[in-house]
LUMRORO-239406 format. One record per atom (N, C-alpha, C): residue number from 1; residue in one letter; chain; atom name; y, z, x. Coordinates in nm, 4 decimals. Example, Ala and Ser with C-alpha at 12.3 -4.5 7.8 and 13.67 -1.06 7.14 Angstrom:
% LUMRORO-239406
- nr rest kette atom py pz px
- 1 A A N -0.5690 0.7800 1.3190
- 1 A A CA -0.4500 0.7800 1.2300
- 1 A A C -0.3300 0.7800 1.3200
- 2 S A N -0.2250 0.7080 1.2850
- 2 S A CA -0.1060 0.7140 1.3670
- 2 S A C 0.0030 0.7870 1.2900
END
This chain:
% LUMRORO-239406
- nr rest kette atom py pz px
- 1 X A N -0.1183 0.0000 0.0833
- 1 X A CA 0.0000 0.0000 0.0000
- 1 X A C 0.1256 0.0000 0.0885
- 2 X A N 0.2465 -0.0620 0.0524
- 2 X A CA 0.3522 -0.1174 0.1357
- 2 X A C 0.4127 0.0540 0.0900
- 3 X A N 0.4866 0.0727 0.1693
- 3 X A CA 0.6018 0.1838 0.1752
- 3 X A C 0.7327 0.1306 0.1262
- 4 X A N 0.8058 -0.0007 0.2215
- 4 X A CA 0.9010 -0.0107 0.1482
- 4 X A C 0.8688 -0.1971 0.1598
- 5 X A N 0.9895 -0.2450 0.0982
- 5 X A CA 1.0016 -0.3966 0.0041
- 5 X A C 1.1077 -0.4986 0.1204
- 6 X A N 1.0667 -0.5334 0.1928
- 6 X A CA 1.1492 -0.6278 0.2931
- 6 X A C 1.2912 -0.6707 0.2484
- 7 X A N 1.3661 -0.6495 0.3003
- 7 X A CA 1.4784 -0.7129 0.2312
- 7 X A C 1.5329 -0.8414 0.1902
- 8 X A N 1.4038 -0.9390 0.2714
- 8 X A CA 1.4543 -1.0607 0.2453
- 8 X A C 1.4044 -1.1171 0.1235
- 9 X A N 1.2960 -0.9877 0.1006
- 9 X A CA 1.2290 -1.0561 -0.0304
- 9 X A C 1.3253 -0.9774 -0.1663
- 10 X A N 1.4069 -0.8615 -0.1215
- 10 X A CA 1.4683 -0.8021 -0.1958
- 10 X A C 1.6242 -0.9256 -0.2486
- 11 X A N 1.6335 -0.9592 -0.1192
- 11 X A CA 1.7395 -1.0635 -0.1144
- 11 X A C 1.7204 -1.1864 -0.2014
- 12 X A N 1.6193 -1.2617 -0.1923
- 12 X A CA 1.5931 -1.3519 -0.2958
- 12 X A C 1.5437 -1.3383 -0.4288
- 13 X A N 1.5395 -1.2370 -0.4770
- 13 X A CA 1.5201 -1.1907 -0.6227
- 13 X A C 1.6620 -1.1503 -0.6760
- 14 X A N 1.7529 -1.1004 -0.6013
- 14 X A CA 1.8947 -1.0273 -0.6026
- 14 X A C 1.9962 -1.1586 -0.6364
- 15 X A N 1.9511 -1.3334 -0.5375
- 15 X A CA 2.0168 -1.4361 -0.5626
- 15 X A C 1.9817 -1.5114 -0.6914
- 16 X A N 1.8454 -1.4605 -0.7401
- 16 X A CA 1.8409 -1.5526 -0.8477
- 16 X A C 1.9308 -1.5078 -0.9782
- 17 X A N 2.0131 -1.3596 -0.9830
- 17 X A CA 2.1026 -1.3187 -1.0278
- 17 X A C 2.2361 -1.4056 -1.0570
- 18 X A N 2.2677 -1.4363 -1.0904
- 18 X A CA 2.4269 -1.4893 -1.0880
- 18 X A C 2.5735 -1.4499 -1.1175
- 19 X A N 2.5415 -1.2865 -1.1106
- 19 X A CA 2.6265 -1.2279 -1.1318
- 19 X A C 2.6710 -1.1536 -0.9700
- 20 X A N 2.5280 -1.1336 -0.9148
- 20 X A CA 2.5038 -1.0585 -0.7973
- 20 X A C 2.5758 -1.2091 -0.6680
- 21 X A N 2.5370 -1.3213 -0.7101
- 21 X A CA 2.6061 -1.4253 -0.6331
- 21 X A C 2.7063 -1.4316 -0.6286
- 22 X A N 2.7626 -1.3925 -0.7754
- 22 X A CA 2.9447 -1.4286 -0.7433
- 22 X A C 2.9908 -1.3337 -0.6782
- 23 X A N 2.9326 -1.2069 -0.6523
- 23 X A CA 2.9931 -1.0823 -0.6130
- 23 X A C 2.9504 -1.1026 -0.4588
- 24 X A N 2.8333 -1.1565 -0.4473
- 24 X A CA 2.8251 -1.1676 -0.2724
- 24 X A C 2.8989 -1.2984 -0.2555
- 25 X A N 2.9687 -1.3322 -0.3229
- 25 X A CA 3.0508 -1.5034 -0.2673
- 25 X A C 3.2054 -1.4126 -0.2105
- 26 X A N 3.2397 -1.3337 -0.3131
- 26 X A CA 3.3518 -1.2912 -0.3111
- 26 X A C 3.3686 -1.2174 -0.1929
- 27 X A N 3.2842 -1.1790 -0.1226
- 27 X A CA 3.3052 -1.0406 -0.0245
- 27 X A C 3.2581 -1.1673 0.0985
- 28 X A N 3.2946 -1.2443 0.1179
- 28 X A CA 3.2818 -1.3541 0.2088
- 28 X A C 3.3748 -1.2969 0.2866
- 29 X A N 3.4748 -1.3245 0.2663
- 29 X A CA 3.5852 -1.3073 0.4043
- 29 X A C 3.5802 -1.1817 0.4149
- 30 X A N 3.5513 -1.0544 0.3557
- 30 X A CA 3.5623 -0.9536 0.4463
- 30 X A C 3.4249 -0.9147 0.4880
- 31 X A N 3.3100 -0.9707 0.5110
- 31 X A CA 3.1735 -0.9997 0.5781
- 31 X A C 3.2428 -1.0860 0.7232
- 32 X A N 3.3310 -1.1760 0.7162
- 32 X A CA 3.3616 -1.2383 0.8209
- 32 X A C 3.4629 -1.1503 0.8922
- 33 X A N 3.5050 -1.0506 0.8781
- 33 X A CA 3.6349 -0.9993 0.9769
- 33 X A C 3.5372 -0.8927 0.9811
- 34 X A N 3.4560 -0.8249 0.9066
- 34 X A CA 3.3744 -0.7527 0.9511
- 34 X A C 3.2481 -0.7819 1.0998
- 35 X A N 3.2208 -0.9038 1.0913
- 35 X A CA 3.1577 -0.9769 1.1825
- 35 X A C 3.2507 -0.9610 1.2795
- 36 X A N 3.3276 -1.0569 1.3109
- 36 X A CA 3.4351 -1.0937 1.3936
- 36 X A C 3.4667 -0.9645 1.4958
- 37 X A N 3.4598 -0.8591 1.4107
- 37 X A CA 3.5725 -0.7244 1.4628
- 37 X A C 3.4553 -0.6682 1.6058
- 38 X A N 3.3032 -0.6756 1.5282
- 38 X A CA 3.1895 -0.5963 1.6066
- 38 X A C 3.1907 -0.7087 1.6893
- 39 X A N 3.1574 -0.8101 1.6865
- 39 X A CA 3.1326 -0.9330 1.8017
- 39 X A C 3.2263 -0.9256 1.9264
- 40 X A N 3.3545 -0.9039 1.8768
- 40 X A CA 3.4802 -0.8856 1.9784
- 40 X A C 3.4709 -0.7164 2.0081
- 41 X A N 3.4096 -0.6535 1.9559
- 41 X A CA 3.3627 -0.4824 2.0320
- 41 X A C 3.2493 -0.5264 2.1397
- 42 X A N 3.1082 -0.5955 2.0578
- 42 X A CA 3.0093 -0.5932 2.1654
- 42 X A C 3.0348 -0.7091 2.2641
- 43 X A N 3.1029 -0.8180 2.2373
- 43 X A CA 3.1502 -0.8785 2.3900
- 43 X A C 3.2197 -0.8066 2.5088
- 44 X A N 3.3079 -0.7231 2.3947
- 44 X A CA 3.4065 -0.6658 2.5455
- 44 X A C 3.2847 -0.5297 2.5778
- 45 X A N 3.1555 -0.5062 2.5631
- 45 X A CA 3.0391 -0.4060 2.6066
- 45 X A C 3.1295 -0.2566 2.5320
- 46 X A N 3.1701 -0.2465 2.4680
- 46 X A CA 3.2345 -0.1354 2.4220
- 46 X A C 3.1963 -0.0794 2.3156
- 47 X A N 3.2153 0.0970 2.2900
- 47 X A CA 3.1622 0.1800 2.1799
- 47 X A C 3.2826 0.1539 2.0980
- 48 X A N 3.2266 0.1918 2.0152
- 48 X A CA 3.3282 0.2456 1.8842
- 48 X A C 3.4620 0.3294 1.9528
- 49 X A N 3.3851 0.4424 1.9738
- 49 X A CA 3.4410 0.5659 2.0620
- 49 X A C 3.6158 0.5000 2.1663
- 50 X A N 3.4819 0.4172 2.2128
- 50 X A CA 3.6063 0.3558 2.3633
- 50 X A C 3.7366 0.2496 2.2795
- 51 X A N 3.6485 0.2048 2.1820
- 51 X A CA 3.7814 0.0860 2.1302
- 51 X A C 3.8594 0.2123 2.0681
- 52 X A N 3.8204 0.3111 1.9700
- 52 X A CA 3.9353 0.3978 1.9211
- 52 X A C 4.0040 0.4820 2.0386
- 53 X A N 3.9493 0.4882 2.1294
- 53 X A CA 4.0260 0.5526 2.2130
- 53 X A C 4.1375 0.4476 2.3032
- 54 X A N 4.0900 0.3245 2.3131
- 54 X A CA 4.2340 0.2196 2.3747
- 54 X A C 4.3315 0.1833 2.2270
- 55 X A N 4.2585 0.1711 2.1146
- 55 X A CA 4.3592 0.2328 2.0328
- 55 X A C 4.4858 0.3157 2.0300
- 56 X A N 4.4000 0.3914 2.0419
- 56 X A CA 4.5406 0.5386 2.0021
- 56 X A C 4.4678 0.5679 1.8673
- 57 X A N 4.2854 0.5722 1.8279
- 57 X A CA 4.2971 0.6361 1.6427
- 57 X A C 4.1668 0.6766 1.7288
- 58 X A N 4.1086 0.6828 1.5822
- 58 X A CA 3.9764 0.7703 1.6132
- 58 X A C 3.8643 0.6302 1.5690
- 59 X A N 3.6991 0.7254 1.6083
- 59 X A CA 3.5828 0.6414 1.5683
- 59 X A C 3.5591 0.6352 1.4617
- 60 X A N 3.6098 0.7297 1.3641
- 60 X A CA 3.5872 0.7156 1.2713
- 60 X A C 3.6548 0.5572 1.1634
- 61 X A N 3.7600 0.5329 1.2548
- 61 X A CA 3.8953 0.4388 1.1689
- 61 X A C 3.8127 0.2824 1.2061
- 62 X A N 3.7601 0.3075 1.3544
- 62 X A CA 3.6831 0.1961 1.4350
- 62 X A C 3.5802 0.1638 1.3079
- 63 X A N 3.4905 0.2184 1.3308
- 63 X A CA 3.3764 0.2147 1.2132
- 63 X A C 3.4285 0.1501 1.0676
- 64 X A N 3.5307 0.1815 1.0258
- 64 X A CA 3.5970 0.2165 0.8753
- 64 X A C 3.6083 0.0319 0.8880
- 65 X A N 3.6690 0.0304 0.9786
- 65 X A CA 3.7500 -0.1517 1.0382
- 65 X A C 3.5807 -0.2786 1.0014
- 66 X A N 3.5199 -0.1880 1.0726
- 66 X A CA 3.3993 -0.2917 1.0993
- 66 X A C 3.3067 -0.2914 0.9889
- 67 X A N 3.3453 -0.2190 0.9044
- 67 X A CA 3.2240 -0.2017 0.7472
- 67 X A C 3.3172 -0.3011 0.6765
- 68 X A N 3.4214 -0.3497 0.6955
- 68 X A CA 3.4675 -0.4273 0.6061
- 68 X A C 3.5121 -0.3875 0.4537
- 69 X A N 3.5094 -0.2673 0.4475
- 69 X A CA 3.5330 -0.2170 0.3253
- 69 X A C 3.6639 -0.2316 0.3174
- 70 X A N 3.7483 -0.2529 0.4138
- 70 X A CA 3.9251 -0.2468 0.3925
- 70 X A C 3.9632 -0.3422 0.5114
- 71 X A N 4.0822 -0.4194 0.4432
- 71 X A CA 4.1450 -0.5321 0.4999
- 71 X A C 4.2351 -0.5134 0.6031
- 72 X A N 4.2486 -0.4953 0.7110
- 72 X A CA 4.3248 -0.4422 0.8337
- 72 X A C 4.4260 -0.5228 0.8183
- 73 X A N 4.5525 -0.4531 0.8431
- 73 X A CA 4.7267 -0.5050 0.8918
- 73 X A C 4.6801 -0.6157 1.0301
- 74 X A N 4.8071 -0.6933 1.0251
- 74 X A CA 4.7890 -0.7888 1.1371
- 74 X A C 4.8172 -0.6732 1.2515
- 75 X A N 4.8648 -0.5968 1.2371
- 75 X A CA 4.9221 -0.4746 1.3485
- 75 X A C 4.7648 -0.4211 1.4193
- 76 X A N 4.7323 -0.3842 1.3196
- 76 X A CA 4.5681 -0.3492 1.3396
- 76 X A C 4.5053 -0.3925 1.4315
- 77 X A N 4.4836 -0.5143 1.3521
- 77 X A CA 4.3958 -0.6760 1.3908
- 77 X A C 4.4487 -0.6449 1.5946
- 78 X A N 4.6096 -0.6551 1.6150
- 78 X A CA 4.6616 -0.6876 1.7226
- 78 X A C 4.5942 -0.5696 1.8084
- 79 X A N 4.6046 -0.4636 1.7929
- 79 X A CA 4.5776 -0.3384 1.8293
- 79 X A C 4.4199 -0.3630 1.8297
- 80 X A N 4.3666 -0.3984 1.8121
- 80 X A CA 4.1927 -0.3954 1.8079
- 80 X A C 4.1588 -0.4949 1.9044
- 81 X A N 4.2275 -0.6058 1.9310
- 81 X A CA 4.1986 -0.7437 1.9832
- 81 X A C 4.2790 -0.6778 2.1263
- 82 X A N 4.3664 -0.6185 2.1351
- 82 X A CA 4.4516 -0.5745 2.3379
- 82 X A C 4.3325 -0.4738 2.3209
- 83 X A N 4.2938 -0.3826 2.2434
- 83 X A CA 4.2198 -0.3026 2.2962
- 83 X A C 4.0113 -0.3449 2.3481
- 84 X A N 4.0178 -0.4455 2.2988
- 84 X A CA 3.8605 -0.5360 2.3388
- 84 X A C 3.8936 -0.6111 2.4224
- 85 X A N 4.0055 -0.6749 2.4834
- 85 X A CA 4.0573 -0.7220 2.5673
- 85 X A C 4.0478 -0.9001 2.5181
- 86 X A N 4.0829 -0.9353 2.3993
- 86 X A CA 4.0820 -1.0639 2.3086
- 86 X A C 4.2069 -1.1050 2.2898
- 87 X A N 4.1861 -1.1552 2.2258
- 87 X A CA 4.3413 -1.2462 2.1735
- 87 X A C 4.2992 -1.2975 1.9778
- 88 X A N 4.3909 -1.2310 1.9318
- 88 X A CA 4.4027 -1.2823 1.7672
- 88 X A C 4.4448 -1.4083 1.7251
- 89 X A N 4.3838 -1.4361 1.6789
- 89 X A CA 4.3839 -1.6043 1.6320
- 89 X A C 4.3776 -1.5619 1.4905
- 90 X A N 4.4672 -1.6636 1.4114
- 90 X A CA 4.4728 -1.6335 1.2205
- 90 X A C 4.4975 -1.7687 1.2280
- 91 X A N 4.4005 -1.8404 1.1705
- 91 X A CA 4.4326 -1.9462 1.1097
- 91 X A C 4.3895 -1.9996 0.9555
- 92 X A N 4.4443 -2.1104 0.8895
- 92 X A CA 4.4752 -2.1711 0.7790
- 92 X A C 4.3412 -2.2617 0.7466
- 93 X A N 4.2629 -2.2617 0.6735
- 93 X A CA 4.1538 -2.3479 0.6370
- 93 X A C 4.1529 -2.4140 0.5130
- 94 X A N 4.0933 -2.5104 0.4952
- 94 X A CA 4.1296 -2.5821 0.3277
- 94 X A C 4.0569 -2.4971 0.2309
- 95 X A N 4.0979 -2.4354 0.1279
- 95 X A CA 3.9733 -2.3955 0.0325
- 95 X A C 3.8925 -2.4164 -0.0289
- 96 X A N 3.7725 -2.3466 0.0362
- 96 X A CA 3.6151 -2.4353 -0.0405
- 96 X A C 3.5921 -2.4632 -0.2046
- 97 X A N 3.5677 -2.5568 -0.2244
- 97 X A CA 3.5117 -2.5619 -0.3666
- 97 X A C 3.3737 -2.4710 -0.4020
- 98 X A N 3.4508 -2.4293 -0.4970
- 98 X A CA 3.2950 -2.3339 -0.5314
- 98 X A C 3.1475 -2.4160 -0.5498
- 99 X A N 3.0787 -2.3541 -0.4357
- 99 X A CA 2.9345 -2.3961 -0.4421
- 99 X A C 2.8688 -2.2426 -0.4711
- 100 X A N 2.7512 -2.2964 -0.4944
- 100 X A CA 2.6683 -2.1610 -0.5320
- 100 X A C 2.5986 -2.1061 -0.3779
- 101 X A N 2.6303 -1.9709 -0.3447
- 101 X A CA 2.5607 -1.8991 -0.2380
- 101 X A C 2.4695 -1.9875 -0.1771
- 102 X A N 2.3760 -2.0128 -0.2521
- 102 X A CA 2.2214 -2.0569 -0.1852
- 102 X A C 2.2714 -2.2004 -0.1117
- 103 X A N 2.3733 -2.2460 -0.1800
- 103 X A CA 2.3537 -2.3987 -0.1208
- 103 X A C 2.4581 -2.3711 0.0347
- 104 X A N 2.5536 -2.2562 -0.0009
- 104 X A CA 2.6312 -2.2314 0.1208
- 104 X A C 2.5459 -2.1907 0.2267
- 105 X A N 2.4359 -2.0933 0.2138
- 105 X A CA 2.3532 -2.0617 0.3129
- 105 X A C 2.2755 -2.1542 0.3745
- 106 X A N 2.2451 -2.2473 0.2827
- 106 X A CA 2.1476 -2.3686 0.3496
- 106 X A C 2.2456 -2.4013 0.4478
- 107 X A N 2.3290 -2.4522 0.4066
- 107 X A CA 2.4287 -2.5266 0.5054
- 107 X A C 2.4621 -2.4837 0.6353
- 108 X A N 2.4456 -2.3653 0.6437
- 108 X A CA 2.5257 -2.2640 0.7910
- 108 X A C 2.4380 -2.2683 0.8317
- 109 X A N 2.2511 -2.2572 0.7655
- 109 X A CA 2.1420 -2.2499 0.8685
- 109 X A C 2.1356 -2.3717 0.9332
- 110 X A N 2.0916 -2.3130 1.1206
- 110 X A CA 2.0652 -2.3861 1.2298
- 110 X A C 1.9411 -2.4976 1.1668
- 111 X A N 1.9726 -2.6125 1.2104
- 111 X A CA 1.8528 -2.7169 1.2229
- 111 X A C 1.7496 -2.6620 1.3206
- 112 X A N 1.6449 -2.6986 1.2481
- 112 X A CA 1.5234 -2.6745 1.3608
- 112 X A C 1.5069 -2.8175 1.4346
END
């Protein structure tokens, strides 16, 4: 008997939802600055700890940044990027026409 339920299989029962799709469509861009923020922590080899401390805040605010639950000031953004040792880039993209999740995911997956 299984203990627990894989998530990917949890994941494709969750997409055949279409309520649960629009809600994971919507949290797109802050999945992407959430990405973005840890990628530019683990390139520059750095803790949480160390980026809030070239900050000037705490680990706790570090963490808070990278769950994506809240949209950081460009001040922030600037302050997070001198302190990983990056450079902030904001740029302008055309806006996607709504496609449905599944067909967006196909698309981003790597060719074999």
């Amino acid at each position: 008997m299984r203990k627990f339920i894989p998530v990917e299989e949890v994941a494709k029962e969750w997409m055949k939802d279409p309520a649960f799709v629009a809600a994971y469509d919507a949290l797109e861009d802050e999945f992407a600055m959430a990405s973005a923020l840890i990628k530019a922590r683990r390139d520059a080899d750095m803790t949480q700890e160390q980026v809030a401390r070239a900050m000037g805040t705490t680990q706790a605010v570090v963490a808070r940044l990278e769950s994506g639950r809240t949209m950081p000031s460009t001040r922030t953004l600037e302050r997070f990027a001198k302190a990983t040792r990056t450079r902030l880039r904001i740029s302008f993209e055309p806006a996607k026409r709504s496609r449905p999740a599944t067909a967006r995911r196909a698309a981003k997956r790597p060719v074999s």
